[in-house]
Residue, then its C-alpha position, 0 to 999 in steps of 0.5 A: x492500495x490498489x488504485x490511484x486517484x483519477x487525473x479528473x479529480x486530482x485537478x479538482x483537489x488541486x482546485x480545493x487546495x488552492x480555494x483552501x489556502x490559508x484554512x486548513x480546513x480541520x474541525x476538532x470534536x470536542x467531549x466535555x468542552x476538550x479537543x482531542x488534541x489536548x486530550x490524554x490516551x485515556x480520555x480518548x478512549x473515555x470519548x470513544x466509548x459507545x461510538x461507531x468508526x467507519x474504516x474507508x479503503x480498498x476492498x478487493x482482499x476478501x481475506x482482510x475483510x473476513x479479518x477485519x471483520x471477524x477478527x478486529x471488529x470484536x477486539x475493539x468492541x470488546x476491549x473498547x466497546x467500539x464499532x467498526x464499520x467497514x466501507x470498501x471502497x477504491x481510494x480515489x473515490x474515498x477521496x472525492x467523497x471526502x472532498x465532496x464533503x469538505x467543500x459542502x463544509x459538512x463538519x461531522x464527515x461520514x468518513x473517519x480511517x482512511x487505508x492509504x499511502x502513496x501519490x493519495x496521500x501526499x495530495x490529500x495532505x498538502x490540500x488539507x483534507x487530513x486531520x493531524x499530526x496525531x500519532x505522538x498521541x498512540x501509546x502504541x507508536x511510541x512503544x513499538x514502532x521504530x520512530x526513526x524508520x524511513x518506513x515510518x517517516x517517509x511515505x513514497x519519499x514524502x514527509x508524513x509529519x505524524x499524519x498517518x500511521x503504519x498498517x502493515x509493510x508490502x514487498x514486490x515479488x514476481x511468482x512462477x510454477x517451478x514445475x512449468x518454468x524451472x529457470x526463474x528470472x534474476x534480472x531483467x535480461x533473463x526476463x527477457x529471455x524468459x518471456x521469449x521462451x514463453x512467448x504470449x505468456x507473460x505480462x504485467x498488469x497496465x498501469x496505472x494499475x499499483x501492481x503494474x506500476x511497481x513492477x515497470x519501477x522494478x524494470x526502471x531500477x535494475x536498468x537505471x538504478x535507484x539513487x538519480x531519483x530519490x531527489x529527482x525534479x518532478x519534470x516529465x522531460x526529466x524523468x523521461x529522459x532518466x528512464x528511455x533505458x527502461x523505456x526501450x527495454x520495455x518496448x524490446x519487451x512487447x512483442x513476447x508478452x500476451x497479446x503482443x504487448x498491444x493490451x495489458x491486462x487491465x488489474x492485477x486481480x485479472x491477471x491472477x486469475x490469468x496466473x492461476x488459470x494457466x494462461x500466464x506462467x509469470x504473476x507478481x504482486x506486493x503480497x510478498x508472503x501471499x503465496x503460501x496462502x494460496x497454496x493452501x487454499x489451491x489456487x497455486x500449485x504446490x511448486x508454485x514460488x514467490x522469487x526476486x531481481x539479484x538487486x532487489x525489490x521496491x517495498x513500501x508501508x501502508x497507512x491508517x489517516x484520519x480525515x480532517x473532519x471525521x466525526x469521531x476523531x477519538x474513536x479513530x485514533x484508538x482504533x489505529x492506536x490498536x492496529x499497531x499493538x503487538x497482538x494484533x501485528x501478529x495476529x495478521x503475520x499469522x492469518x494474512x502473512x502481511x509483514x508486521x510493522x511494529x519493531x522486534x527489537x521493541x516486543x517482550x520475550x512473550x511477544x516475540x514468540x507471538x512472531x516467532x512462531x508464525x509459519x510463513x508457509x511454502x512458496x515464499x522467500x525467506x524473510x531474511x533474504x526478502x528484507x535485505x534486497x528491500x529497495x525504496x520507493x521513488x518520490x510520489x510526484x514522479x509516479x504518475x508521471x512515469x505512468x504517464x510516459x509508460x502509457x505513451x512510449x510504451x503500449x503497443x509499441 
């Protein structure tokens, strides 16, 4: 997920939420007189037959279309005689669409998946625009995915109360040319020195940017730590004054950085190019497994590397929901029922490198092979060692405030 809902329309959703109150404004298809909620696994695929499942979420990843599309739309076709149709489409749009819709009372919504997670998902949820719970109803949740999992049952620190399941994991790494810098950063105080070794070439995406709002969160728990703010009260002066550590760091950060930290680039996209061009000589991305991909197709040079803080990395898991009043509410539960199959997991750690949600202590010996053999490629940290410095995400209501005290205390100071 690459952007956040707008502050325009979080007050609309807010204004949604509060006209919605006592209506949770979900509509249940039926097939034969039966809702899907009371519906088996096998007569959700009975009434998914022959239909279309339109797929809504971020469409910058040119890699995960060409999957999607060649890969898991045949798969459901076949094996369900399911079409997907996939919709790119930045999240805070989706969400208008899908407000839009709610408020006009349309009952057959055009939108049915929805790529998700984060501060989105906790606002969609509490205003009622997703249809739910419905994951004890996946076969595939139930085998294979670690039920237990704060990955699972959390997301961004928020309750998910089975209204929406997992896609696949991401993990902040930063990235650098070994053969440019061969020193790589281990904390924030050698990033500083990094970033005064290579003045005006090194900078972070702006925030809200979700690569550029990772990486401060990073800066913020190797200077403060984590723990004060897995419970920490959503007040601005609160958080404020928690992070002015990092705050001062940042702004100590500025005038080493491109442009003199006055502007920042303003996506992660953009400063790809920039990384890859040569007039960055530091990246970072939640792609944790990604840069072998682009050593293989050239954008990196093969001493390119993929590296962490000694304390650690902010990961997260991505989800599939279903919005409240999606049309094939079936289709779209058999569809993210597949997602988490085995077969499909290991099919994207091998085309993509995306880190695999299902459990590996849950898979067959057969199964496990299917992992086993994936070659993570070069330039990537081992994912032993990247797993054992995952570090959790902060509550979702203290991230845009963060982003909102960043974009005062921080540019162009």
């Amino acid at each position: 997920m690459k952007k956040r809902i707008a502050a325009c329309f979080m007050t609309v959703v807010m204004m949604f939420g509060l006209a919605a109150c006592g209506n949770n404004g979900q509509k249940e298809d039926t097939a034969g007189g039966k809702k899907e909620s009371d519906m088996t696994f096998d007569e959700l695929k009975e009434a998914a037959k022959g239909s279309t499942v339109t797929f809504y979420g971020w469409g910058g990843d040119e890699l995960l279309n060409e999957w999607l599309d060649d890969v898991f739309a045949p798969a459901m076709k076949e094996e369900y005689d399911i079409t997907m149709e996939r919709v790119p489409m930045d999240i805070d749009q989706v969400l208008s669409q899908l407000l839009g819709e709610l408020q006009a009372g349309e009952k057959d919504g055009s939108i049915d998946m929805i790529w998700i997670n984060g501060e989105n998902f906790q606002s969609a949820k509490e205003n009622n625009m997703l249809y739910g719970p419905f994951v004890e109803k996946l076969p595939n949740f139930e085998e294979y995915i670690d039920t237990e999992s704060e990955d699972v049952t959390l997301d961004f620190a928020y309750p998910i109360e089975g209204y929406e399941a997992p896609y696949g994991k991401a993990q902040m790494v930063m990235i650098a040319d070994t053969a440019v810098t061969p020193d790589l950063p281990k904390n924030t105080d050698e990033l500083k020195e990094f970033a005064e070794n290579n003045k005006g070439k090194v900078t972070y995406p702006a925030l809200p940017d979700f690569t550029g709002s990772v990486f401060v969160r990073n800066v913020i728990y190797d200077i403060c730590g984590y723990e004060q703010f897995l419970d920490m009260e959503a007040n601005k002066e609160t958080v404020k004054e928690a992070i002015e550590p990092a705050l001062e760091y940042l702004r100590q950060l500025n005038p080493y950085l491109w442009n003199e930290g006055k502007t920042f680039p303003d996506s992660s996209t953009t400063m790809d190019n920039m990384f890859a061009d040569g007039e960055l000589v530091l990246n970072m991305t939640y792609d944790a497994f990604g840069t072998s991909i682009k050593i293989e197709d050239g954008t990196y040079t093969e001493t390119t590397q993929s590296f962490q803080f000694d304390k650690g990395t902010i990961g997260n898991t991505n989800f599939m929901a279903i919005a409240a009043n999606s049309g094939n509410k079936a289709g779209a539960m058999v569809a993210i029922n597949e997602m988490m199959s085995p077969k499909i997991q290991a099919d994207r750690y091998d085309t993509m490198k995306v880190l695999p949600v299902v459990d590996y202590d849950k898979l067959s010996d057969e199964q496990k092979e299917a992992f086993d053999k994936v070659e993570l490629g070069k330039g990537n940290i081992p994912q032993d060692e990247l797993l054992s410095k995952r570090l959790p995400e902060m509550p979702a209501k203290l991230v845009p405030i963060i982003e909102e005290i960043w974009l005062e205390e921080v540019v162009g100071k």
